[in-house]
Rosetta silent file (secondary structure, phi, psi, omega in degrees, C-alpha in Angstrom):
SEQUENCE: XXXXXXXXXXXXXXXXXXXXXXXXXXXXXXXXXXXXXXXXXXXXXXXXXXXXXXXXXXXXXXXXXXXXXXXXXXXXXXX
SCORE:     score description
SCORE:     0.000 S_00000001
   1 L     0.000  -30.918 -165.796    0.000    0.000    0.000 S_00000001
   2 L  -112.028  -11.766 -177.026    2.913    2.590    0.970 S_00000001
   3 L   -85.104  168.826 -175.833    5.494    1.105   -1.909 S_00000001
   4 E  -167.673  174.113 -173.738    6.210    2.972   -5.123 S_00000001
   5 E  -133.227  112.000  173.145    8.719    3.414   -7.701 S_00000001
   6 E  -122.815  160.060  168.283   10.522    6.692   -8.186 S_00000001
   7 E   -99.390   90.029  153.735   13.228    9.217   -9.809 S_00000001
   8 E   -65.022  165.963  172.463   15.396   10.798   -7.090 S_00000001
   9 E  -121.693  136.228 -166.457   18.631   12.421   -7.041 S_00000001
  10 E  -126.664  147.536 -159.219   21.562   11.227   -5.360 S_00000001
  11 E  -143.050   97.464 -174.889   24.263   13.637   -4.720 S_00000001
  12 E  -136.120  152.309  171.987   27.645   11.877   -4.346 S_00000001
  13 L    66.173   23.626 -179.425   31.456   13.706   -4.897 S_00000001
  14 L   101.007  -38.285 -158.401   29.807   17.205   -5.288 S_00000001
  15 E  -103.201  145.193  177.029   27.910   16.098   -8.376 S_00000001
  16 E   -77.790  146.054  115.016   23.521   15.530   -8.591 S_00000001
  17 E  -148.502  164.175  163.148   22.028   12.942  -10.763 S_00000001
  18 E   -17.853  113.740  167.556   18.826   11.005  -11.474 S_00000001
  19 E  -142.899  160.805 -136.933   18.580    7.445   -9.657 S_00000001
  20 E  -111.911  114.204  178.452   15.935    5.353  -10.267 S_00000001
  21 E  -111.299  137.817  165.476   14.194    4.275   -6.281 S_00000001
  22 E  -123.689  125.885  154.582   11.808    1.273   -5.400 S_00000001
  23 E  -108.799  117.986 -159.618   10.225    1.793   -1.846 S_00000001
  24 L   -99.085   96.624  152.668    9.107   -0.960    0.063 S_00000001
  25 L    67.931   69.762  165.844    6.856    0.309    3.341 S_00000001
  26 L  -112.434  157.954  179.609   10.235    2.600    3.948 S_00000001
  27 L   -62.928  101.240  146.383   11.089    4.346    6.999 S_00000001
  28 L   -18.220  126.930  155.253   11.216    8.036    6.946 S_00000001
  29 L   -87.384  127.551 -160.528   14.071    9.951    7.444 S_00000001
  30 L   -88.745  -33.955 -167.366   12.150   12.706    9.877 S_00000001
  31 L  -153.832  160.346 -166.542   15.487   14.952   10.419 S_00000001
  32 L  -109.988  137.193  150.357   19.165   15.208    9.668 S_00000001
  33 L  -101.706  165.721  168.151   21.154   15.906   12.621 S_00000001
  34 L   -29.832  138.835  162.741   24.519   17.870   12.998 S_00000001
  35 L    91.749  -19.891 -170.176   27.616   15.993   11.338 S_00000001
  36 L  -114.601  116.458 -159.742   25.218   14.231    8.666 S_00000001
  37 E   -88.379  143.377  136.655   25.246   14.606    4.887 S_00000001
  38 L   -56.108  126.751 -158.899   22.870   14.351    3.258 S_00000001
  39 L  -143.758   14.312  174.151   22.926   12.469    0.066 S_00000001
  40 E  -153.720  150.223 -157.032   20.053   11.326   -1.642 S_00000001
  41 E  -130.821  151.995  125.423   16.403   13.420   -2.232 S_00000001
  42 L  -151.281  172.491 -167.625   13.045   12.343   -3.544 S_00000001
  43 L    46.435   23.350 -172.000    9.408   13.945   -3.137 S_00000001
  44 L    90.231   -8.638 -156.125   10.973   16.846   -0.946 S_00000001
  45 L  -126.560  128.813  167.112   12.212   14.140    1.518 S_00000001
  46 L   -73.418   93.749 -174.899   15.459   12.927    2.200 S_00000001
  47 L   -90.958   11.348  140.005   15.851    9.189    1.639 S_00000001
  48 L   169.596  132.874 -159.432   19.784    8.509    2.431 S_00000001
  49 L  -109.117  136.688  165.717   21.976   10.033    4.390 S_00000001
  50 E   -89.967  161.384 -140.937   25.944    9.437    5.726 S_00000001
  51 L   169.674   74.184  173.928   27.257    9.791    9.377 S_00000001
  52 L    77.304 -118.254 -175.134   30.987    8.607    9.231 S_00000001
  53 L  -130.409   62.533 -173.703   31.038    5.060    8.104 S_00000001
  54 L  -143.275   90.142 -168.551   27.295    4.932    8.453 S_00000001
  55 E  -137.249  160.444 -134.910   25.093    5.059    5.817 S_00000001
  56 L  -132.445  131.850 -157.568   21.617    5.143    5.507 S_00000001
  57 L  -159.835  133.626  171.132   18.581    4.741    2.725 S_00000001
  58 L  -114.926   43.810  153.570   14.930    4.269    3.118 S_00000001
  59 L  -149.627  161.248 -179.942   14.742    2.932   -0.422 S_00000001
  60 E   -94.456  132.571 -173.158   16.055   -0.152   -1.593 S_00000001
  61 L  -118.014    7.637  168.687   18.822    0.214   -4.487 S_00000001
  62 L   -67.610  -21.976 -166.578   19.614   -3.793   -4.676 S_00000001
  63 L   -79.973   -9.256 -155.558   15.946   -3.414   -6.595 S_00000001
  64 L  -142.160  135.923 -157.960   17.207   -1.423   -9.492 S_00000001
  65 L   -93.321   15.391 -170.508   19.780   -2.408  -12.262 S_00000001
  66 L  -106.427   91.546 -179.979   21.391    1.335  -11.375 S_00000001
  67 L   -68.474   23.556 -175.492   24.910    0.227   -9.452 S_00000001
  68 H   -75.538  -63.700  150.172   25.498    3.862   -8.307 S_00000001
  69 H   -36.847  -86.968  170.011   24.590    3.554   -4.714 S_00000001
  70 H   -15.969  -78.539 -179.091   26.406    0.170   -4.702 S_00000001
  71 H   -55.686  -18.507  173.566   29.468    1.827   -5.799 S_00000001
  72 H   -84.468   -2.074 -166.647   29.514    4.741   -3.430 S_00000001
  73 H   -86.808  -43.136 -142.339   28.937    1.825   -0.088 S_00000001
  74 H   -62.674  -19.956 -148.859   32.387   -0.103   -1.940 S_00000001
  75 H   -84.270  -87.240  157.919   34.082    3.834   -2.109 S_00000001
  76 H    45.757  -83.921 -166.617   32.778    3.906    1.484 S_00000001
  77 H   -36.539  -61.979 -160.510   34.515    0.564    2.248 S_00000001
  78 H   -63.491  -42.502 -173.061   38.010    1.089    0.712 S_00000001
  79 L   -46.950    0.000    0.000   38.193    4.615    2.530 S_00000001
């Protein structure tokens, strides 16, 4: 009843672009605190954000043939 399929923007290295979200029943992010980037937008609402080596997405991007996400957790990793 609450899933959907959307175009958001993900914001990684300075640069925006278009990523392609499937939401299953996801969690709201209600608020960003200090220290936390934001890094991905869709509907006005911020669906996933970093904190350190902590990162965080209320859409699923294993769902989508778009490896973008994926590649920013492995930059993540190596860091």
């Amino acid at each position: 009843i609450d899933s959907f399929e959307e175009i958001g923007s993900f914001n990684s290295h300075g640069q925006s672009r278009e990523l392609p979200m499937v939401f299953i029943r996801a969690p709201r992010i209600s608020r960003v605190g200090e220290g936390v980037e934001m890094l991905a937008e869709c509907r006005g609402d911020v669906v996933m954000a970093k904190q350190a080596n902590v990162l965080v997405a209320s859409f699923h991007p294993e769902l989508t043939n778009d490896l973008a996400v994926h590649r920013y957790f492995v930059e993540m990793i190596e860091q």
